[in-house]
C-alpha positions, -999 to +999 in steps of 0.1 A: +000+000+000+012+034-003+002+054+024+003+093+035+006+102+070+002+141+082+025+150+110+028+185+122+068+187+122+093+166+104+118+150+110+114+137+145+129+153+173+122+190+158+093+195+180+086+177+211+045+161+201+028+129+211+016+127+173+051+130+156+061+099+178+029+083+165+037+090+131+072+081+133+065+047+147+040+038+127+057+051+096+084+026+101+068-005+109+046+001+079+079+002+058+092-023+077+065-046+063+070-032+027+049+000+025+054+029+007+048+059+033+046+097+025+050+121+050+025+154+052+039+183+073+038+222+073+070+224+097+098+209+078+136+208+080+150+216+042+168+183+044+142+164+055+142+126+040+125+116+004+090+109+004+084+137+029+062+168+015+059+202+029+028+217+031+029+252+022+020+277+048+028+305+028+051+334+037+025+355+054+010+332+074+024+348+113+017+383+096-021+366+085-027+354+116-017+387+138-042+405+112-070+379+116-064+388+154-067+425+153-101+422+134-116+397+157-111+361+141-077+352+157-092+311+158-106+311+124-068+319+107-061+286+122-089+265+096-068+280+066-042+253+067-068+228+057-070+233+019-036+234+017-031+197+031-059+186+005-042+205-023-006+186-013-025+153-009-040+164-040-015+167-061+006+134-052-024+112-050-027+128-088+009+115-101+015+089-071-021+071-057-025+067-022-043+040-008-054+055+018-045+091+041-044+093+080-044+125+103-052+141+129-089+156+138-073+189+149-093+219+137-114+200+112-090+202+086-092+166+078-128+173+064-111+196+030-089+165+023-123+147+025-142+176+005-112+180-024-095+148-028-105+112-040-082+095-014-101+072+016-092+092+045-089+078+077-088+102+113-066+096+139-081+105+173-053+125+191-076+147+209-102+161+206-109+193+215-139+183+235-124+161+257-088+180+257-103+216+259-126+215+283-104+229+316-080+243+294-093+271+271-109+299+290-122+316+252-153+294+253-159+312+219-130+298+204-132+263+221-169+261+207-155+268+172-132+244+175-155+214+186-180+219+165-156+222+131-137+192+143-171+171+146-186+181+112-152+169+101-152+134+117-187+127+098-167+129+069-140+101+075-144+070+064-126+055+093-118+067+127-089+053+153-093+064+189-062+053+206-084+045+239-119+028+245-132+058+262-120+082+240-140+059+213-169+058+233-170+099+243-164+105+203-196+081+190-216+098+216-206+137+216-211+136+174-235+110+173-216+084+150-221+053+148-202+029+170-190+010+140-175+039+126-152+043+153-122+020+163-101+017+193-062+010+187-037+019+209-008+037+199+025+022+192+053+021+213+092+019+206+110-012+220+139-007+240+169-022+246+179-041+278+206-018+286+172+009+289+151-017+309+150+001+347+166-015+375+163+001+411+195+013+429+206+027+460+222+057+443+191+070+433+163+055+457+155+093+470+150+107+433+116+109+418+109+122+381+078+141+366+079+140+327+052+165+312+041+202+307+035+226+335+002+232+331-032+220+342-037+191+318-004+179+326-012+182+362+024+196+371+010+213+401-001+189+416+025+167+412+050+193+429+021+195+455+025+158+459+066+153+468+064+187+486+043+168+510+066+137+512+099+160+509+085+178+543+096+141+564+122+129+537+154+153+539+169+132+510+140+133+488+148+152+454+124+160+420+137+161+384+108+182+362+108+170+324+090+189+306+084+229+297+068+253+313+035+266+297+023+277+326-014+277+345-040+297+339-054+321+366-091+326+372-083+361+369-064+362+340-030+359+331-003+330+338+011+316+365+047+298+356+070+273+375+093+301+391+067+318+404+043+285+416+075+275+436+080+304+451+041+305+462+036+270+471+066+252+480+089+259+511+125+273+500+143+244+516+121+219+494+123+240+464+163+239+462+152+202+460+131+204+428+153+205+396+137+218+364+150+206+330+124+223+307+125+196+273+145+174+271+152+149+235+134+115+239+170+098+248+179+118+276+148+114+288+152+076+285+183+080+306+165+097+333+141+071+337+170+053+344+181+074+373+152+076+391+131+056+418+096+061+409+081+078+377+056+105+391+028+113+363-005+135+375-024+141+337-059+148+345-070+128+313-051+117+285-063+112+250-035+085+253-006+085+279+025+084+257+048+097+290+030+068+308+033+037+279+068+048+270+079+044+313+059+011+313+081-001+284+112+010+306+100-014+333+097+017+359+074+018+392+048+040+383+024+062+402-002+083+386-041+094+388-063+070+381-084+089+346-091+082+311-060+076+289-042+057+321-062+034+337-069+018+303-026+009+303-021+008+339-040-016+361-035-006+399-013-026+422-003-047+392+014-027+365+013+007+388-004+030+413-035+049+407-048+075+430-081+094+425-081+126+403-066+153+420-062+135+457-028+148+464-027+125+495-035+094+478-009+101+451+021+110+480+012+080+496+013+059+460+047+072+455+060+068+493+051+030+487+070+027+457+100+040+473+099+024+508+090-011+488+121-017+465+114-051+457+073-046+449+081-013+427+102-039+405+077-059+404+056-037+390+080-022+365+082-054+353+050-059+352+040-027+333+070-039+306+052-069+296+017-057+298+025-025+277+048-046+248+016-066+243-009-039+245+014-012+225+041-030+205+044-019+169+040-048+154+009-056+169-008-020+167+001-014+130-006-048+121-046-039+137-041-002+117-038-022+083-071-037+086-088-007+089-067+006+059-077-020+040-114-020+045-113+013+040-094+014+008-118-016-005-146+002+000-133+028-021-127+004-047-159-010-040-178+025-048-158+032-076 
């Protein structure tokens, strides 16, 4: 099959995003099995590999967008880049035929490659706005917006992957489509090498490590909430933060950012404690899981938990909140610890167990490393993904 795949940076490593690691793991198992793949993306290096297509954002497009602002429609500048995916996608699937086109449901503008091209498009659930936007865009106005374009633009897929059962289930329901229509298939997951696998150690049994934004949907406040409280009766007890700093929102108004939440929140002698990285590339990060004696993760929902499959597959002890886009990989007291949404206690007391329990906390890791190879390994996902390419791409067959 030849296959396009939209990613919104290329190559990897350019932009830290749960979807270019999708893309780049599914891209090569499918040319592992003999595939041709084309890459789709709007942020590319200039000597970015063959088969890879920039989509044209045009010159103007920061100098558009700060216009569309001044006169009121800041959001809708963002809906332009649609045509100009269908018009790339166009214009191979004219000299090259695709078999079939994945991407993302992000602003809708899968529905113009829908609307303009011939090619069976299929919508990869990474998302949505509904479910991802909820607590964390105050402009209601332009949430709404979003939402709706994004659902009129799943209606016109002919297939749609949700990487988690509930995600699948909230989709159908919020845009009434049929249950049929929607698919749940994890997303894949790198294999790592032995040498990455975690082992506990008594250099680093006081070190814990958050991976993930600061902000609210990322829950790094409460996760610095969470070993403050255990760093108050463990002198030894240190944080490394992964992750940048996008900050909280207020209620009234403006930003709150990781400096300043310390400084508010944390006592001084735990804060010298707490040891912010900002991003970090995917094999440092790797190396840090390493280094560390439980994995601290406090996402308030997940569309899927990349930060908590990719830990899993290290084999590390893992305690996180027990919401949608987790408890779907993790299984508590068996592959890690949940705790409630938002029960700081609970999740202190998760992460003091892991640490005062050497011997279960490697259990668990590895645990988590089996589970999450047979849930998430590429070969298994992708093989699922190319049914649904092929029934789609039948069908198209079938109609024409």
């Amino acid at each position: 099959m030849h296959v396009g795949l939209y990613s919104p940076s290329w190559p990897p490593g350019e932009l830290p995003n749960g979807v270019v690691t999708y893309v780049r793991i599914v891209r090569a198992e499918l040319m592992r099995r003999g595939h041709r793949v084309t890459i789709f993306s709007g942020h590319c290096r200039p000597d970015s590999a063959e088969q890879v297509l920039h989509v044209n954002v045009g010159n103007r497009w920061p100098l558009w967008r700060a216009l569309q602002r001044r006169i009121g429609r800041g959001w809708n500048s963002e809906y332009d880049f649609g045509p100009r995916i269908a018009r790339a996608v166009k214009r191979l699937h004219d000299r090259d035929p695709l078999d079939v086109f994945e991407m993302e449901e992000s602003f809708g503008w899968c529905a113009d490659v829908a609307r303009h091209t011939p090619v069976p498009l299929v919508v990869k659930l990474h998302g949505p706005a509904f479910l991802s936007l909820v607590e964390l865009d105050r402009d209601v106005a332009r949430r709404n917006a979003r939402v709706e374009a994004e659902g009129a633009a799943l209606r016109s897929a002919r297939a749609i992957i949700a990487p988690s059962r509930s995600t699948m289930l909230d989709t159908a329901k919020k845009y009434s489509l049929l249950q049929s229509e929607v698919v749940s298939i994890p997303n894949p997951i790198d294999a790592v090498a032995e040498a990455l696998v975690w082992h506990a150690g008594a250099e680093w049994a006081d070190d814990v490590l958050f991976v993930g934004r600061f902000d609210y949907g990322k829950g790094g406040d409460v996760a610095i909430r969470a070993f403050a409280r255990l760093a108050s009766t463990r002198p030894r007890l240190r944080l490394t933060f992964v992750g940048p700093d996008q900050g909280l929102s207020l209620a009234e108004g403006g930003m709150q950012h990781f400096a300043d939440y310390l400084r508010l929140n944390v006592e001084p002698g735990v804060a010298t404690r707490i040891r912010f990285l900002g991003t970090r590339p995917a094999q440092e990060v790797q190396r840090l899981r390493l280094q560390c004696a439980v994995v601290l993760l406090a996402s308030r929902r997940e569309s899927f938990g990349y930060v908590v499959a990719e830990a899993m597959m290290q084999g590390c002890p893992i305690a996180a909140f027990d919401v949608v886009g987790v408890n779907e990989l993790v299984v508590h007291g068996e592959t890690g610890l949940l705790a409630p949404l938002d029960d700081i206690d609970a999740l202190a007391a998760n992460v003091a167990r892991l640490l005062d329990n050497p011997a279960e906390a490697a259990a668990i890791g590895a645990r988590a490393r089996a589970s999450i190879a047979q849930q998430c390994g590429a070969e298994v996902v992708v093989g699922r993904m190319l049914e649904v390419y092929r029934q789609v791409a039948a069908c198209e067959t079938a109609a024409g």
